[in-house]
OpenMM code with the backbone's topology and positions (N, CA, C; nanometers):
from openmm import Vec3, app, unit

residues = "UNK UNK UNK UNK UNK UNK UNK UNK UNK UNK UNK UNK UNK UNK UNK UNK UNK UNK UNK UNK UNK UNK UNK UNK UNK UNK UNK UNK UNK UNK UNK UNK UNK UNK UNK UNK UNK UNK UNK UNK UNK UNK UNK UNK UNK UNK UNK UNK UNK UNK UNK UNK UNK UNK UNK UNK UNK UNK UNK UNK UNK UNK UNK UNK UNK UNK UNK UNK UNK UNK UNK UNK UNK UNK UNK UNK UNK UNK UNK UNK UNK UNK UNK UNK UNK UNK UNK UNK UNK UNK UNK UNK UNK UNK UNK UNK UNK UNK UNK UNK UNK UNK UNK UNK UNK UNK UNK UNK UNK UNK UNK UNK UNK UNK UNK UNK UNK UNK UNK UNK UNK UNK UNK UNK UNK UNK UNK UNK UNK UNK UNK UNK UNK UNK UNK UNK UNK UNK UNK UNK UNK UNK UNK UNK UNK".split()
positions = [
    Vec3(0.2785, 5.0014, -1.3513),
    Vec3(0.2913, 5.0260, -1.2095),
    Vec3(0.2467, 4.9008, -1.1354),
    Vec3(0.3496, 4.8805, -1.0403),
    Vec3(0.2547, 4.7842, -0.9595),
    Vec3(0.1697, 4.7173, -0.8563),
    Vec3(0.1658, 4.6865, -0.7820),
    Vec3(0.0546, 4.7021, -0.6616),
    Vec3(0.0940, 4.7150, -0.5773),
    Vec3(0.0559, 4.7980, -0.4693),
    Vec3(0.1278, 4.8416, -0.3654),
    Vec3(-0.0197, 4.8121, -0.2887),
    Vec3(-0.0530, 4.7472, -0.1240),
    Vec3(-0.1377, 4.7368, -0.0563),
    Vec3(-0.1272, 4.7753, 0.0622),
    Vec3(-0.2419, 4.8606, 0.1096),
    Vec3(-0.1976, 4.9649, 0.2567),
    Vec3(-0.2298, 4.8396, 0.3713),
    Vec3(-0.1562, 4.9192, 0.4614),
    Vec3(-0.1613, 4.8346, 0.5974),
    Vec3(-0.2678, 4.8955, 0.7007),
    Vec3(-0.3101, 4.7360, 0.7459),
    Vec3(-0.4525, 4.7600, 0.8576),
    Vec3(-0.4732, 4.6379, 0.9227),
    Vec3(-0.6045, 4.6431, 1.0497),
    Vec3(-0.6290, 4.5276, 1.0906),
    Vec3(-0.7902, 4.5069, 1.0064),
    Vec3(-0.8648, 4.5966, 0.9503),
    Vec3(-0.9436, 4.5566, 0.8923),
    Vec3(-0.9090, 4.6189, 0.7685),
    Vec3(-1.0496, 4.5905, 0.6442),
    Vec3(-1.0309, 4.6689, 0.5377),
    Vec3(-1.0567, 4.7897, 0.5126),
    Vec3(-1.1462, 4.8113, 0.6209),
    Vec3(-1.1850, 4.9967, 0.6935),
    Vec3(-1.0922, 5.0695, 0.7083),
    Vec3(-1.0368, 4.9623, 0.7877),
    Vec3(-0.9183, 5.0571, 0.8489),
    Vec3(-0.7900, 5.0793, 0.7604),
    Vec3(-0.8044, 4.9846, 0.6885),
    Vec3(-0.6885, 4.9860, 0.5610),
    Vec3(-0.7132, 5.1201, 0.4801),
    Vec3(-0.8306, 5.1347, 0.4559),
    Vec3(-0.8445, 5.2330, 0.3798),
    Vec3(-0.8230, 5.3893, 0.4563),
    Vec3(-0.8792, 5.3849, 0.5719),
    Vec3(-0.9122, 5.5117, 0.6549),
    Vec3(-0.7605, 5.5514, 0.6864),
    Vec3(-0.6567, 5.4724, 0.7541),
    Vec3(-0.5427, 5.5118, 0.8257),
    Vec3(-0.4373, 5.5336, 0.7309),
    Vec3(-0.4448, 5.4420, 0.6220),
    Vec3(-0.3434, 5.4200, 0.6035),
    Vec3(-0.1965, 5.5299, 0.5535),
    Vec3(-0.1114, 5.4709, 0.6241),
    Vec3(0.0185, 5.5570, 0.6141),
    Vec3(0.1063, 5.5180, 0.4825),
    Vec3(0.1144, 5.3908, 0.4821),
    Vec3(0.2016, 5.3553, 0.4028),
    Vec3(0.2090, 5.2166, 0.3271),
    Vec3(0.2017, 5.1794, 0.2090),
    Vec3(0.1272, 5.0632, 0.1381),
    Vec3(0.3134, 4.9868, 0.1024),
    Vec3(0.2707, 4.8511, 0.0880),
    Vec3(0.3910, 4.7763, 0.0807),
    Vec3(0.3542, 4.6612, -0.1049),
    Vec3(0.4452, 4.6893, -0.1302),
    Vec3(0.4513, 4.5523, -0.2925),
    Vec3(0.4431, 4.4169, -0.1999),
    Vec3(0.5511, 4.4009, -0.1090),
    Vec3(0.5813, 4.2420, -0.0922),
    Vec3(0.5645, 4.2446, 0.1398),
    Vec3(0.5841, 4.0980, 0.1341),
    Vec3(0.5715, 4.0276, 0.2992),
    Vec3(0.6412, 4.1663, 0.3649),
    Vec3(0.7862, 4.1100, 0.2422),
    Vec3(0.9064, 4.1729, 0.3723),
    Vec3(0.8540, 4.3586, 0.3714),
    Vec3(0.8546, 4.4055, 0.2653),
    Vec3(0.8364, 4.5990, 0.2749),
    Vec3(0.7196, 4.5882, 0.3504),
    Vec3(0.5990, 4.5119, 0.4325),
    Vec3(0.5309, 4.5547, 0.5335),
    Vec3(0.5571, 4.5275, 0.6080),
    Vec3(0.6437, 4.4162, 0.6278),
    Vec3(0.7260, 4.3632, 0.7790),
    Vec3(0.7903, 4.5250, 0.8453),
    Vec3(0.8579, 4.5326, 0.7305),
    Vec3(0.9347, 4.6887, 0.7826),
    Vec3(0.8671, 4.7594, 0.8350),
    Vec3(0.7573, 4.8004, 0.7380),
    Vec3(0.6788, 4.9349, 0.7498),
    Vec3(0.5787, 4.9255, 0.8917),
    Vec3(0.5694, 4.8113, 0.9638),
    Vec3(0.4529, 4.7875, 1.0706),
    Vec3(0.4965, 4.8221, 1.2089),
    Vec3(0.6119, 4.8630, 1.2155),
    Vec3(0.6699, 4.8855, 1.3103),
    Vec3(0.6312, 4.8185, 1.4544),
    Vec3(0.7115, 4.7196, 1.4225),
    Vec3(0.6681, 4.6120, 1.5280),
    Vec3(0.5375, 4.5185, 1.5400),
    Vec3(0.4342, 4.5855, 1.4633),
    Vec3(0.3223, 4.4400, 1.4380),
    Vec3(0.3736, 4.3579, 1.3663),
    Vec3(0.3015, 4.2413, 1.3798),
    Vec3(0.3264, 4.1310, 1.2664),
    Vec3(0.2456, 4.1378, 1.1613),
    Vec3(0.2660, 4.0791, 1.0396),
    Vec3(0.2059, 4.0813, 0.9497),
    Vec3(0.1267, 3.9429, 0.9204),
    Vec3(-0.0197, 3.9451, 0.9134),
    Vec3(-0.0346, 3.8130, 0.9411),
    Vec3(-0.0647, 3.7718, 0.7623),
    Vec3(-0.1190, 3.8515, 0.6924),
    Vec3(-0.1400, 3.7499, 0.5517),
    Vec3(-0.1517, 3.8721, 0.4682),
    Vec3(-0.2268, 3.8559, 0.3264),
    Vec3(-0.2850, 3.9351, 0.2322),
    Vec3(-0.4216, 3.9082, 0.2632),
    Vec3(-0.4725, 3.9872, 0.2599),
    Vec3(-0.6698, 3.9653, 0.2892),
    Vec3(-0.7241, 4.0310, 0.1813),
    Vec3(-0.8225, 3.9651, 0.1539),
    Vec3(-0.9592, 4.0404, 0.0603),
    Vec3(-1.0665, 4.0213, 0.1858),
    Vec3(-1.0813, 4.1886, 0.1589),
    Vec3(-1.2610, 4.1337, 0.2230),
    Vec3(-1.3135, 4.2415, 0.0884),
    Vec3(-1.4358, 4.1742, 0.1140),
    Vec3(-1.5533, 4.2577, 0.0216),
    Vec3(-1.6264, 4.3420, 0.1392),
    Vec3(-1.6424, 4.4687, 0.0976),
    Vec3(-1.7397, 4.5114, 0.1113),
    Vec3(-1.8024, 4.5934, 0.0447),
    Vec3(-1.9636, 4.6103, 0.1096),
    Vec3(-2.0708, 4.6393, 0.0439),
    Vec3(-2.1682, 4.7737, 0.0805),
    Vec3(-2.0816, 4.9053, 0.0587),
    Vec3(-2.0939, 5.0105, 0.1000),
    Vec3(-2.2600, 5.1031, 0.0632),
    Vec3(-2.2663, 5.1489, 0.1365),
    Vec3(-2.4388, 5.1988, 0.0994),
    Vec3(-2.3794, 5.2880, -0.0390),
    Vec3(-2.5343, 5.3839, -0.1038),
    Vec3(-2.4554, 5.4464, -0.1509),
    Vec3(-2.4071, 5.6125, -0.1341),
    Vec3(-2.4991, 5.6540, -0.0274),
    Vec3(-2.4389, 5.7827, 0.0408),
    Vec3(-2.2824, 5.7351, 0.0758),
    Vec3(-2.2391, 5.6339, 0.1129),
    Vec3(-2.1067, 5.6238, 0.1647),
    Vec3(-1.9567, 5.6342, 0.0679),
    Vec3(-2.0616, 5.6042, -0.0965),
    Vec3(-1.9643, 5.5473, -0.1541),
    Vec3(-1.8842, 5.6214, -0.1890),
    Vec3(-1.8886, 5.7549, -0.2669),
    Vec3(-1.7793, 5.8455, -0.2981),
    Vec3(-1.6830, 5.8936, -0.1983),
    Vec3(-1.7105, 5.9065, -0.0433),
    Vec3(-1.6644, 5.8567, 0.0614),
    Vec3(-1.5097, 5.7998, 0.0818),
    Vec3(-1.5773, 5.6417, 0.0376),
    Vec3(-1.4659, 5.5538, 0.0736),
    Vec3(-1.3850, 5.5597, -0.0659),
    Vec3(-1.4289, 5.5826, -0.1655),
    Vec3(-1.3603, 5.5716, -0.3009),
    Vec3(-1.2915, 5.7317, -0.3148),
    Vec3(-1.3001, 5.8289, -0.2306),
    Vec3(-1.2026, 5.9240, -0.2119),
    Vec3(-1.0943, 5.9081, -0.0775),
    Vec3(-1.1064, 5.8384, -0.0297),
    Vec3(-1.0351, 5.7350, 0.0517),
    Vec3(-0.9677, 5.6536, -0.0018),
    Vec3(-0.9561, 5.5679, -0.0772),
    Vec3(-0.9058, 5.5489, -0.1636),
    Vec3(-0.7943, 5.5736, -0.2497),
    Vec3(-0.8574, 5.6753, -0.3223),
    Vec3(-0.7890, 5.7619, -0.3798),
    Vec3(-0.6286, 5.8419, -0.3187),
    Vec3(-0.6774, 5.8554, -0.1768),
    Vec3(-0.5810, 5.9534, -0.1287),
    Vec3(-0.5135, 5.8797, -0.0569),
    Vec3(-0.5151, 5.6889, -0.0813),
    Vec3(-0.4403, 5.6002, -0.0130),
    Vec3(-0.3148, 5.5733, -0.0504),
    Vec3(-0.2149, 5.5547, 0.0016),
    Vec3(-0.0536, 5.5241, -0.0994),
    Vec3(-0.0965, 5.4150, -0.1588),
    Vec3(-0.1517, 5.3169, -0.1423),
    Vec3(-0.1769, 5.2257, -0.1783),
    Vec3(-0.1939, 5.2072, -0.3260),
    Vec3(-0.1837, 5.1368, -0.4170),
    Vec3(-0.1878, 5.1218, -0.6009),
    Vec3(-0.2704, 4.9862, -0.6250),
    Vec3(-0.3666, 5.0249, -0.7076),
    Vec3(-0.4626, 4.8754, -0.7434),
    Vec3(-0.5107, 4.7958, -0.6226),
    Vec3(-0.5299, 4.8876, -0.5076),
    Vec3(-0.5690, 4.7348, -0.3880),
    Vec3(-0.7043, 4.7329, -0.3962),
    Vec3(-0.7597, 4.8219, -0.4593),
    Vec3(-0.9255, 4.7922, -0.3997),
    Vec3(-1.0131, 4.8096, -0.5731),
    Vec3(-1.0989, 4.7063, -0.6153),
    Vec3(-1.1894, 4.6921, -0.7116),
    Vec3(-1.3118, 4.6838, -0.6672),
    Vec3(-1.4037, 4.7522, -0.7673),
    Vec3(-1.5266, 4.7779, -0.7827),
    Vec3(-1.6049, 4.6404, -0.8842),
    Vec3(-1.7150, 4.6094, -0.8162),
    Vec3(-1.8121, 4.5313, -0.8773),
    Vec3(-1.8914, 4.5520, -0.8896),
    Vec3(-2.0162, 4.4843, -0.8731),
    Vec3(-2.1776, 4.5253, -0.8902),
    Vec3(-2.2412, 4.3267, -0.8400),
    Vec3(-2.3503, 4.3490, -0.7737),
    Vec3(-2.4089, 4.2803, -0.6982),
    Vec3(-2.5100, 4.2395, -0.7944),
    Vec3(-2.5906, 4.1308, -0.8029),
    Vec3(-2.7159, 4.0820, -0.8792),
    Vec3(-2.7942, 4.2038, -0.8624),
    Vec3(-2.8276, 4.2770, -0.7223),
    Vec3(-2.9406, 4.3584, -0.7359),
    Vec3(-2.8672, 4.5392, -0.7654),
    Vec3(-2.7340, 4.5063, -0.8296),
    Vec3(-2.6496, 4.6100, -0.8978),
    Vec3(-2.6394, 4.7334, -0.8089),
    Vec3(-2.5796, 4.6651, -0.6818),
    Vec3(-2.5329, 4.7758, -0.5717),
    Vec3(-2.3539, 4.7412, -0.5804),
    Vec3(-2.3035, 4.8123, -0.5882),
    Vec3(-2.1272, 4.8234, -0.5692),
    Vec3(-2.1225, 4.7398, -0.4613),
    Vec3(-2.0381, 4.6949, -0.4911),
    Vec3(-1.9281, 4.5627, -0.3760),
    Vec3(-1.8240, 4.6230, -0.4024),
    Vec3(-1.7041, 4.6489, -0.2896),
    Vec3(-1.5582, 4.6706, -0.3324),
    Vec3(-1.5115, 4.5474, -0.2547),
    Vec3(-1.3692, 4.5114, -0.3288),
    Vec3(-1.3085, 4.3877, -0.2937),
    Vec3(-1.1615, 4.4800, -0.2682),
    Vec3(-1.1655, 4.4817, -0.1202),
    Vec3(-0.9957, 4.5444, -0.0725),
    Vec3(-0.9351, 4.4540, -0.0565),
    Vec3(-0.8142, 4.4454, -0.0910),
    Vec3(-0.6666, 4.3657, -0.0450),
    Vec3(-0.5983, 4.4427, 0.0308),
    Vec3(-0.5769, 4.3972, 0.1170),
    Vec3(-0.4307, 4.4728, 0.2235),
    Vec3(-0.3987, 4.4314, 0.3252),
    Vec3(-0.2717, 4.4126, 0.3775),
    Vec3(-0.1561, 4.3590, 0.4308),
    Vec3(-0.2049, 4.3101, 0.5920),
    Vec3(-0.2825, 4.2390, 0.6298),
    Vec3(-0.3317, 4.2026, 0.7634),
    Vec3(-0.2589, 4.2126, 0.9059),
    Vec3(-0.2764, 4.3410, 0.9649),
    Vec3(-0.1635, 4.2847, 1.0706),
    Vec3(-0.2385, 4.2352, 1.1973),
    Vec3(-0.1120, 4.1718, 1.2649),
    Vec3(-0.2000, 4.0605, 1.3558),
    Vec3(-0.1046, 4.1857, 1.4860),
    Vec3(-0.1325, 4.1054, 1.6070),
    Vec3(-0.1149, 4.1834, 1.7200),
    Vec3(0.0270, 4.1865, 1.7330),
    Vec3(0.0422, 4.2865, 1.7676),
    Vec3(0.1977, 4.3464, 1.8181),
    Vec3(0.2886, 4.2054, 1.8594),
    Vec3(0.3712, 4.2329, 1.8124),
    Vec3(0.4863, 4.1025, 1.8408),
    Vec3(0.5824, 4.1870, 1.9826),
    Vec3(0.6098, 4.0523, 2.0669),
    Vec3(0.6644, 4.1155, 2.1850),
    Vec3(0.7812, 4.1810, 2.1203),
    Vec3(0.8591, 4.1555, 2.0936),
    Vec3(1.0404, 4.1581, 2.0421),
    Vec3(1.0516, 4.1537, 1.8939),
    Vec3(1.0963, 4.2452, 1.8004),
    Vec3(1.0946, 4.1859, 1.6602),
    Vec3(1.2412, 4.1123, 1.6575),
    Vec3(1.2008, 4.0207, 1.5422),
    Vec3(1.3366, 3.9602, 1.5151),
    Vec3(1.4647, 4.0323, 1.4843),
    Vec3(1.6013, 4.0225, 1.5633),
    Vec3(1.7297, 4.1451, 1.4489),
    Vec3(1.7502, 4.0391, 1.3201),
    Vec3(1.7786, 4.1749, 1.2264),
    Vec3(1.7974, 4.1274, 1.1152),
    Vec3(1.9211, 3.9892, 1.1288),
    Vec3(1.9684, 3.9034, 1.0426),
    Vec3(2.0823, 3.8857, 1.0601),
    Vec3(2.2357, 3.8856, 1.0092),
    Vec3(2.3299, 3.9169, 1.0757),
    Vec3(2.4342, 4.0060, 1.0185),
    Vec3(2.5020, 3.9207, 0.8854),
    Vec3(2.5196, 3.9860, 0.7686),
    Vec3(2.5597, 3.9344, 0.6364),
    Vec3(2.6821, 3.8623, 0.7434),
    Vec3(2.7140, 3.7088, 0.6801),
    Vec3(2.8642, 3.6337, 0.6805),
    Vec3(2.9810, 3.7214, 0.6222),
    Vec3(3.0573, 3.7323, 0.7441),
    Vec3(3.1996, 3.7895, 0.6924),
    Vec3(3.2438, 3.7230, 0.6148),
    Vec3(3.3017, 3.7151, 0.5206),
    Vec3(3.3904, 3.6982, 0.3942),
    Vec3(3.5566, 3.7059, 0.4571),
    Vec3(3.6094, 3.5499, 0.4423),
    Vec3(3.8041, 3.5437, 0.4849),
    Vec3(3.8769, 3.6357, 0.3887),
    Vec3(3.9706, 3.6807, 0.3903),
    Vec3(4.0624, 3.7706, 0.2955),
    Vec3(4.1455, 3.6321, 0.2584),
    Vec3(4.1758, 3.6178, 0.1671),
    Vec3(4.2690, 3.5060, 0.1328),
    Vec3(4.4112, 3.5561, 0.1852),
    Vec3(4.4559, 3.4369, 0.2062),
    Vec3(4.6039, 3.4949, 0.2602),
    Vec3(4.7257, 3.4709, 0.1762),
    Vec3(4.6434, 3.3929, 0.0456),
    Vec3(4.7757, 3.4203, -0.1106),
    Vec3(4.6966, 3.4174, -0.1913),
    Vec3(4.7563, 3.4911, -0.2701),
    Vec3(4.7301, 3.5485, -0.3826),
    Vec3(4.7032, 3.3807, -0.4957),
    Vec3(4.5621, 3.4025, -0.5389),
    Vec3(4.4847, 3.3039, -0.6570),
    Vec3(4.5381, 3.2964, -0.7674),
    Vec3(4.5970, 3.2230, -0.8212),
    Vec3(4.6821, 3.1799, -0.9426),
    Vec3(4.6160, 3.1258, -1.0118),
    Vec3(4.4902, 3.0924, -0.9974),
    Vec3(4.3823, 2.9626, -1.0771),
    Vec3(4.3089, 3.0843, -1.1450),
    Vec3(4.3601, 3.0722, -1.3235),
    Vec3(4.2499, 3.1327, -1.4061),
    Vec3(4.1173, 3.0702, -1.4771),
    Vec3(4.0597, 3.1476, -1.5295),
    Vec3(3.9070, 3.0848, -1.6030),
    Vec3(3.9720, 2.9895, -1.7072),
    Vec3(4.0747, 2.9427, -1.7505),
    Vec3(4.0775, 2.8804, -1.8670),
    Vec3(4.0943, 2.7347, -1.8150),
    Vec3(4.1531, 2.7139, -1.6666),
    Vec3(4.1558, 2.6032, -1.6084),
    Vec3(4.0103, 2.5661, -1.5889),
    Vec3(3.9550, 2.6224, -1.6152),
    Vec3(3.8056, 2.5427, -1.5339),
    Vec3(3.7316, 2.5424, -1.6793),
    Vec3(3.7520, 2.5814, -1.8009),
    Vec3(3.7155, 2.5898, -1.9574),
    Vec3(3.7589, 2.4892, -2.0282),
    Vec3(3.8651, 2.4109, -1.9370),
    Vec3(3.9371, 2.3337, -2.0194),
    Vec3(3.8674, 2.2134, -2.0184),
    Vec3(3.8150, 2.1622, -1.9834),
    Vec3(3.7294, 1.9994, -1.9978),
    Vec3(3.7848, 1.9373, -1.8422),
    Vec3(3.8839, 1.9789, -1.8053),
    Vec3(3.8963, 1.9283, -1.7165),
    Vec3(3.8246, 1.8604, -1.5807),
    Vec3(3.7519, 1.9586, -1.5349),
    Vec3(3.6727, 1.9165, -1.4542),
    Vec3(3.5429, 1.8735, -1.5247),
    Vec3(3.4902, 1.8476, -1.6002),
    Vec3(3.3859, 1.8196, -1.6431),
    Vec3(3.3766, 1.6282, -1.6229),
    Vec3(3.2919, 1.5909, -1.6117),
    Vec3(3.2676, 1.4742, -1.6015),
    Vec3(3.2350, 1.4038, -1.6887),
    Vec3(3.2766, 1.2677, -1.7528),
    Vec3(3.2595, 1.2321, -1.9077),
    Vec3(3.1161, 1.1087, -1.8644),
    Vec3(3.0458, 1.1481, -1.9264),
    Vec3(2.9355, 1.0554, -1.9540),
    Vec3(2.9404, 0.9065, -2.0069),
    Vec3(2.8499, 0.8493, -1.9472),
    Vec3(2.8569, 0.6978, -1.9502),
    Vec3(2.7663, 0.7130, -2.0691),
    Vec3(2.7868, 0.5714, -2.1466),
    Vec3(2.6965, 0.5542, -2.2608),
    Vec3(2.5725, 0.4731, -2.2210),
    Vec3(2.4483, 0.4934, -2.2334),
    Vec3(2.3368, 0.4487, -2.2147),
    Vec3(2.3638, 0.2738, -2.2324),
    Vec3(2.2952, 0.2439, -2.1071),
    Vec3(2.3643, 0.0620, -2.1185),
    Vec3(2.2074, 0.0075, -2.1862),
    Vec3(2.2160, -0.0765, -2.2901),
    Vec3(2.1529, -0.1364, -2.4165),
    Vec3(2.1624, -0.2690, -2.3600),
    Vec3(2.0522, -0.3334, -2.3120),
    Vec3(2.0059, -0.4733, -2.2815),
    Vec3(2.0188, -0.5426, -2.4392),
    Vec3(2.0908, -0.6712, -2.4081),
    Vec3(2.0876, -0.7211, -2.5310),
    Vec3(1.9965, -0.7888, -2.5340),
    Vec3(1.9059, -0.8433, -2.4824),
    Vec3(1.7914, -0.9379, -2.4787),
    Vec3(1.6750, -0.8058, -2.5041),
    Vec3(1.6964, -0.7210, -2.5577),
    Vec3(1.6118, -0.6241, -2.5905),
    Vec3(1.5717, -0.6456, -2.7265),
    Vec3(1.3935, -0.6581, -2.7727),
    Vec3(1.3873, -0.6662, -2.9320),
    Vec3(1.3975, -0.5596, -2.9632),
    Vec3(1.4919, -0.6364, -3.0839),
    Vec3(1.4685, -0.4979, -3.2115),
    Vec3(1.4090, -0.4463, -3.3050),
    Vec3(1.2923, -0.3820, -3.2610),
    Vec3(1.1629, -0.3640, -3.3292),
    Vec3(1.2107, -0.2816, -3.4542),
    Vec3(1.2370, -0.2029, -3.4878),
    Vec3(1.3145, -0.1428, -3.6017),
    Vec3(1.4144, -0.2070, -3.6515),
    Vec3(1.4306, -0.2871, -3.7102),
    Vec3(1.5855, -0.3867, -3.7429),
    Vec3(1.5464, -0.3581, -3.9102),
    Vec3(1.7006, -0.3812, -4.0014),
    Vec3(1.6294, -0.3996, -4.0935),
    Vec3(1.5702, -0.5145, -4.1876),
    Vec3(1.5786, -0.5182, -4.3102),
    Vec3(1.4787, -0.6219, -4.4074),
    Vec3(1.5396, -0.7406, -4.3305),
    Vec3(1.4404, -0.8832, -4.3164),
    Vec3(1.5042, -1.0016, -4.2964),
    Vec3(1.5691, -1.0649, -4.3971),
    Vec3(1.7143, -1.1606, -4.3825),
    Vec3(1.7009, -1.2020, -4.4709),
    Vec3(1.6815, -1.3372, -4.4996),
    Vec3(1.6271, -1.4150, -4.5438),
    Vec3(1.5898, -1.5480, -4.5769),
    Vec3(1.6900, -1.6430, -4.6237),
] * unit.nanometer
topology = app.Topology()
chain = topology.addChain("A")
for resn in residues:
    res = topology.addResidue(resn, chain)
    for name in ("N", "CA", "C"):
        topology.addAtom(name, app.Element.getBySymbol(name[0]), res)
């Protein structure tokens, strides 16, 4: 399975709201409905531990897949490290998509098969590596005397 990361402006809020988690840029571009998306974020945080089953059932009940890991601190208090989809402030206007290039209908019928282009024809014939003659020839063989 693979990672899917919920959308927020913090990592709180990533976890608390979230509606709907995206794999890539573009599936949260979609999903933000009109915010922008400003990056991927990690923040850490460092939840008490009354809070923790909390946010880690939060979590749980996030669409989100693999965004948030558990650590442990030198003085062995949980750190979680969330990833998720940063959005920045509402964009005035979103961009329109833009419309696929129409494709011409040919107006006769293609007579050119695959064997014309198989045939060597178009292929380009290679030059032979140009050999300085004032080049030694360290490998030559026996001299002879």
């Amino acid at each position: 399975m693979s990672h899917a990361y919920p959308l927020g402006k913090t990592a709180r809020d990533a976890l608390k709201n979230a509606k709907t988690a995206a794999r890539t840029r573009y599936e949260a571009e979609d999903m933000a409905e009109g915010a922008a998306i400003a990056s991927l974020e990690t923040e850490w945080l460092t939840p008490s531990a009354k809070d923790l089953p909390k946010i880690l059932e939060q979590a749980d009940a996030n669409p989100g897949h693999g965004f948030i890991q558990n650590y442990e601190d030198a003085a062995g208090k949980t750190v979680l490290a969330v990833t998720y989809w940063k959005l920045a402030k509402a964009a005035k206007k979103p961009k329109p998509k833009p419309a696929p290039p129409k494709q011409d209908e040919p107006t006769e019928e293609d007579h050119t098969d695959d064997l014309y282009f198989k045939s060597g024809r178009t292929k380009k014939s290679r030059r032979k590596k140009f050999v300085d003659p004032n080049q030694l020839d360290l490998f030559g063989g026996p001299k002879e005397d």
